[in-house]
C-alpha positions in Angstrom: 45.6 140.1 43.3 49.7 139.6 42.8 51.5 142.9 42.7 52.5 141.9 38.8 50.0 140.6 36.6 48.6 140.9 33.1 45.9 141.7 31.0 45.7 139.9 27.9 43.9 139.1 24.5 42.5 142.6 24.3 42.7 145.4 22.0 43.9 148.4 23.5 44.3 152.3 22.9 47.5 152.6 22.9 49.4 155.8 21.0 46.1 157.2 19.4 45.3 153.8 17.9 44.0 150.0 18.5 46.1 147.4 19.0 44.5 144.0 18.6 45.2 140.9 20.7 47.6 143.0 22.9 48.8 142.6 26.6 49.0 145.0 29.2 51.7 144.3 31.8 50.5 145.9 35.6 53.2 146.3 38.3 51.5 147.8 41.7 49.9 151.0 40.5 51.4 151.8 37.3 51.4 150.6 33.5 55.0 148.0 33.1 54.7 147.5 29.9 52.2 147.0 26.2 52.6 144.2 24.1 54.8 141.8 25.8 53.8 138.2 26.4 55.0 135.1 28.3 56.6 136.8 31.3 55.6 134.5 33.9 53.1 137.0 35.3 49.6 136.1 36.9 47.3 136.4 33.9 43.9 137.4 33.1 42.1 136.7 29.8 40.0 139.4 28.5 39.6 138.1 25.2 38.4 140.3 22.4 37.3 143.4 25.1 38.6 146.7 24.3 41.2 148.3 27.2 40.6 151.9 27.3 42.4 154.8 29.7 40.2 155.1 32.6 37.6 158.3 32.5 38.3 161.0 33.8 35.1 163.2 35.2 36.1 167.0 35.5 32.3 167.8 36.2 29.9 165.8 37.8 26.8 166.5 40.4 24.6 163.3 39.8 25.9 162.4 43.6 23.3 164.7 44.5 20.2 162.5 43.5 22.0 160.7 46.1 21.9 162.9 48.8 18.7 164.7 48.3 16.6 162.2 46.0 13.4 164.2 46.4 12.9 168.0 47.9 14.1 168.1 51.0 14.7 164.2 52.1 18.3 163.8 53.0 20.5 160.9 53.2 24.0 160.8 55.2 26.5 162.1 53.8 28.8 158.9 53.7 26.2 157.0 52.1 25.5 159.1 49.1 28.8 159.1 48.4 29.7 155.5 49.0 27.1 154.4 46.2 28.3 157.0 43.6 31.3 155.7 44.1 30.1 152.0 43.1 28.1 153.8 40.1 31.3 155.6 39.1 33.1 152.4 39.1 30.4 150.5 37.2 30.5 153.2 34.5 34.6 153.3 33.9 35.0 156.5 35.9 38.5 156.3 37.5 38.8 159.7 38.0 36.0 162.2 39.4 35.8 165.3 40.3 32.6 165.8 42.3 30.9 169.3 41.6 29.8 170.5 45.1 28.4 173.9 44.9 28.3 176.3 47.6 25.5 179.0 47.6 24.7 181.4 49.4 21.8 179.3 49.0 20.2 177.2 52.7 19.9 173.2 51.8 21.4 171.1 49.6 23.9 173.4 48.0 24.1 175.8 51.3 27.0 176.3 53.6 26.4 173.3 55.8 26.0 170.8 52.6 29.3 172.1 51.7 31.3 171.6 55.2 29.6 168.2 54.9 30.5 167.0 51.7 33.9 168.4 52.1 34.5 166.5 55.4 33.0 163.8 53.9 35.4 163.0 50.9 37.8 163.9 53.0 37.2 161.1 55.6 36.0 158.3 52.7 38.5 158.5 50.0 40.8 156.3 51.0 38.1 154.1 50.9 36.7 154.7 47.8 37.1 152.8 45.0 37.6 155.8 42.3 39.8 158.3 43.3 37.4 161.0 44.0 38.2 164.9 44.3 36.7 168.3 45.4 35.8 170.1 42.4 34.6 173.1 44.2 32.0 175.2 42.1 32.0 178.6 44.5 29.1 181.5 43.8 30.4 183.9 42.6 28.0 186.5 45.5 28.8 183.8 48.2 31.4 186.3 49.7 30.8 185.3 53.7 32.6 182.0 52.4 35.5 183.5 51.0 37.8 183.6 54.1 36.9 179.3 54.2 37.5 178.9 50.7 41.2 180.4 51.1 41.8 178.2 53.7 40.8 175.0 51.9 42.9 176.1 49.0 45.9 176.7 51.5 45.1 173.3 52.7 44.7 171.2 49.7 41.2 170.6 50.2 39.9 171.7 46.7 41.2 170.0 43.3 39.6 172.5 41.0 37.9 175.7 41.4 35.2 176.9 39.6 33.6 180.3 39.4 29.7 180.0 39.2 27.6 183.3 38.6 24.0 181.8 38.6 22.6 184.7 41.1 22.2 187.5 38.1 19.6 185.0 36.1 17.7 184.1 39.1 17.8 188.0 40.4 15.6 188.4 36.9 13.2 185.7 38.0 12.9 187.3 41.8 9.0 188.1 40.7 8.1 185.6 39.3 7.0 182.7 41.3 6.9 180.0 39.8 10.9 180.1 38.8 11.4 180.8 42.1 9.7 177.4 43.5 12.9 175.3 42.1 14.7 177.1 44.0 12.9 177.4 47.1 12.8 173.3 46.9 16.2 172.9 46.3 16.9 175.2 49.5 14.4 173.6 51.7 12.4 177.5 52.2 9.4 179.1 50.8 9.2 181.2 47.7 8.5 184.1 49.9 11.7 183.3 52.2 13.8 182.5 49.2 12.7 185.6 47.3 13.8 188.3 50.2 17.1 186.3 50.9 18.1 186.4 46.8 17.1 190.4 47.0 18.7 190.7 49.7 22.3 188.9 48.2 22.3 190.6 45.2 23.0 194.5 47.5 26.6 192.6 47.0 27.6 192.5 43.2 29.9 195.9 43.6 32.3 193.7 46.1 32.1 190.1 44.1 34.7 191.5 41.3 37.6 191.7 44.2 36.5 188.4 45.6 36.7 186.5 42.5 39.7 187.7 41.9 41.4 187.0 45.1 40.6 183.5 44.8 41.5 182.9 41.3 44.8 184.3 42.3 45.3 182.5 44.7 44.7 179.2 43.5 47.2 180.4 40.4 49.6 180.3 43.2 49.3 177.1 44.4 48.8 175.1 41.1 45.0 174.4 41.6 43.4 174.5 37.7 40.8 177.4 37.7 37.2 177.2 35.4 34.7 179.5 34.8 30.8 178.3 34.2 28.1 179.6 31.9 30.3 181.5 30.4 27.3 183.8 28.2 29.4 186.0 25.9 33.2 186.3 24.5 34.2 189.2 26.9 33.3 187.6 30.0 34.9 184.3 28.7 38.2 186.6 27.8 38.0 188.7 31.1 38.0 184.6 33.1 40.6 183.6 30.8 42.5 186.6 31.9 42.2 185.7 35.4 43.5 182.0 34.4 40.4 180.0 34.3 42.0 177.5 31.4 38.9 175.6 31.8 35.2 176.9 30.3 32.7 174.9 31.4 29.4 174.8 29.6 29.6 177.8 27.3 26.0 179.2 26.3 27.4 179.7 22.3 29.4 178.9 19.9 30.8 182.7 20.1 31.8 182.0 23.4 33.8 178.6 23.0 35.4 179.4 20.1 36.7 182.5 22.0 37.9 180.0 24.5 40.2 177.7 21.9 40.9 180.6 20.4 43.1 181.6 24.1 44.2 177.7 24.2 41.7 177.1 27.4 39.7 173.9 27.3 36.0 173.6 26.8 33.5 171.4 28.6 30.5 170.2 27.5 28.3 167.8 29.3 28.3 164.0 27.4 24.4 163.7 28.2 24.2 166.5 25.5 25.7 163.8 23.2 23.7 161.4 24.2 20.6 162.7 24.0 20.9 164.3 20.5 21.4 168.4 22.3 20.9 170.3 25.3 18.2 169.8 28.1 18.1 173.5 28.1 17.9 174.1 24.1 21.7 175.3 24.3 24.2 175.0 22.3 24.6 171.2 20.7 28.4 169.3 22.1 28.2 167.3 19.2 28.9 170.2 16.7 31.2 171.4 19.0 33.0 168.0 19.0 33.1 167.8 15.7 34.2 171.4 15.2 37.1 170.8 17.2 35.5 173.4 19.5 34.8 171.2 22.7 37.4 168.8 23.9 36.3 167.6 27.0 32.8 165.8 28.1 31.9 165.4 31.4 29.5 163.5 33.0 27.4 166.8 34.3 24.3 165.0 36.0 24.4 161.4 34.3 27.5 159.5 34.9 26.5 156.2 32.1 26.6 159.3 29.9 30.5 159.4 29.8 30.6 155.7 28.5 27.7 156.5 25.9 29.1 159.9 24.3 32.3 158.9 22.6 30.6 155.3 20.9 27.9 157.0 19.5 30.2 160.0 17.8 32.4 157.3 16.7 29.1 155.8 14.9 27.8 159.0 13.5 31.1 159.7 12.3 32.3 156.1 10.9 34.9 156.1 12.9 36.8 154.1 15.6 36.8 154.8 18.8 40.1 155.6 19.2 39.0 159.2 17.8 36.1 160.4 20.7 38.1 158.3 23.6 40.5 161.6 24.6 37.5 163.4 25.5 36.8 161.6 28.7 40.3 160.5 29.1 43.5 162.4 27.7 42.2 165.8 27.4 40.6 166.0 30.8 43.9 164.6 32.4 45.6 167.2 30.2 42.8 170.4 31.5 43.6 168.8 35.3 47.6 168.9 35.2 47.0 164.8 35.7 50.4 163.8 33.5 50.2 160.9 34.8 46.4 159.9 33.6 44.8 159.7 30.2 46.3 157.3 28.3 48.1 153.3 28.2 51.9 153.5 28.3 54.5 152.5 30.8 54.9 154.2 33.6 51.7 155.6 33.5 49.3 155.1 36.3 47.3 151.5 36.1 43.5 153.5 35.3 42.4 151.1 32.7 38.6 149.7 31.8 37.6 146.5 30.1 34.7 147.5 27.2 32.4 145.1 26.0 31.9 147.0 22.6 30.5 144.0 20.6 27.2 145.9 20.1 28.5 149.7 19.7 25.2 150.8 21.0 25.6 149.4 24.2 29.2 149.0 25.3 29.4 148.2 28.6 31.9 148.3 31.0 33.1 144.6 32.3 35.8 145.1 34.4 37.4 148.7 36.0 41.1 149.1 37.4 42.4 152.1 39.4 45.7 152.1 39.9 46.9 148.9 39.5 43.6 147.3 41.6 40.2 146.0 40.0 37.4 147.9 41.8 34.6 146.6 39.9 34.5 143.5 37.9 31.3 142.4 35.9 30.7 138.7 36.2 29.3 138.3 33.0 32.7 139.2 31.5 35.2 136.3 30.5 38.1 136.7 32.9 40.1 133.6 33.5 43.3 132.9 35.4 45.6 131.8 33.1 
């Protein structure tokens, strides 16, 4: 591919509307120019596709089917993530954030799974064809850690920090076995094992106050956006917010995100939600919140096809173009990241642009996706010529 080239006969998002039969003007990673035709350019004919701002994935853990598709059966680290990456491309993701927890927890979301991942993105994403990042989701009683986790925030290593506090809900399930098997799975261990090592972490909650908020203050100082997760009532999303988690990821009410707009901070909500009509969990429904102008952000949580989905069928249910939902995959989550750069089609922004077959709304699918200025995935089926 030429250095300059140019999209054309497709209707694109540009300024919070559609433009039809448009052109989109690429110089090496960033945006030229919209609209103008004839320059001499390469060319390639989308014709009648919609070009939307690449999405932008502030949450997503599907990677891990790839790593540990069944209790305790590990793949290498490199190849897990070198086939997300293809499914992230596939599905118009330009932009991820990969949500690698680390537990206190042995196996897949232990110490060692963390160091690996880490290393891991670190040594592929060059190579990767979305431009992957370390959303680090830290629990909250994993204090050992907390002398690492400093150090990768000194060091660049982690994009976004999130504060997880899952180990009080699974401290009420320490007697009762069967809860306790999920987790014993997930961690490669018995029930038994895993039931004296969770007793045995939760001696710690008088120190994890000062440990969260030595993190969160220093990742304030070095510009590294800050979220909290679960968030269960309005005080503990106020006392997060106060610490500067501007992100709320997954609130368990309405209380509790509204509290959240209320302070200006950004809510997640998971786009499988949309897509399947509610919550896996019977939480609180994203659509309402959507609609509310509650939630404006959807992430792809653990189903990455769901971030296409989520914003077509609210547009359908609400009559509506898609030029409404598209921010909450693209714009807003560049704006809840600091990514100026991202989340929308102008010049001189960066080059993230996908190609959307949308001629059935139920299905659109994604025929071509660009990152910065390159096409990283390009579906055959779709009606590029050189012009």
């Amino acid at each position: 591919m030429q250095q300059r080239w140019r999209i054309v006969g497709v209707q694109a998002l540009v300024d919070g509307g559609l433009v039809a039969d448009t052109a989109i003007g690429i110089d090496g990673s960033q945006i030229a120019d919209i609209g103008n035709l004839g320059t001499g350019a390469r060319e390639l004919h989308f014709g009648g596709l919609l070009a939307l701002p690449g999405i932008i994935d502030l949450h997503g853990d599907a990677f891990e089917r790839q790593l540990m598709p069944r209790p305790g059966v590990f793949f290498a680290d490199d190849l897990a993530l070198l086939d997300t990456d293809r499914q992230l491309a596939a599905n118009g993701v330009t932009t991820a954030f990969h949500g690698v927890t680390w537990s206190w927890e042995p196996g897949l979301r232990g110490t060692a799974r963390a160091h690996a991942m880490a290393d891991a993105l670190d040594r592929l994403r060059t190579s990767l064809a979305c431009d992957t990042r370390l959303h680090l989701r830290w629990e909250t009683y994993n204090l050992d850690s907390v002398p690492t986790v400093l150090q990768w925030l000194a060091d660049g290593r982690i994009h976004l920090l999130a504060f997880n506090d899952h180990t009080p809900p699974m401290l009420a399930k320490v007697d009762d076995p069967a809860a306790l098997l999920k987790f014993a799975e997930r961690g490669s261990t018995t029930v038994d094992a895993f039931r004296d090592l969770l007793r045995s972490v939760g001696t710690r909650a008088d120190a994890v106050p000062a440990a969260i908020e030595t993190l969160a203050a220093t990742a304030r100082r070095l510009g590294v956006p800050l979220a909290s997760h679960d968030d269960e009532t309005p005080a503990q999303r106020a006392a997060l917010h106060a610490l500067g988690c501007t992100l709320c990821e997954f609130p368990k009410n309405r209380a509790t995100a509204q509290v959240a707009r209320t302070d200006g901070d950004h809510v997640l909500m998971g786009a499988p939600n949309v897509v399947r009509g509610g919550s896996h969990l019977s939480g609180v429904s994203a659509a309402e919140l959507v609609t509310d102008g509650i939630c404006d952000v959807l992430t792809s949580d653990y189903y990455y096809p769901a971030l296409l989905h989520a914003p077509f069928r609210l547009a359908r249910e609400h009559g509506s173009g898609i030029d409404r939902f598209w921010p909450l995959v693209s714009q807003n989550a560049a704006r809840a990241a600091g990514l100026a750069e991202r989340g929308s089609l102008a010049p001189g922004r960066r080059a993230d642009i996908i190609l959307v077959d949308a001629h059935d709304p139920r299905w659109p699918r994604v025929v071509a996706t660009i990152v910065a200025g390159r096409i990283v995935h390009h579906d055959r089926r779709g009606d590029a010529l050189a012009a």
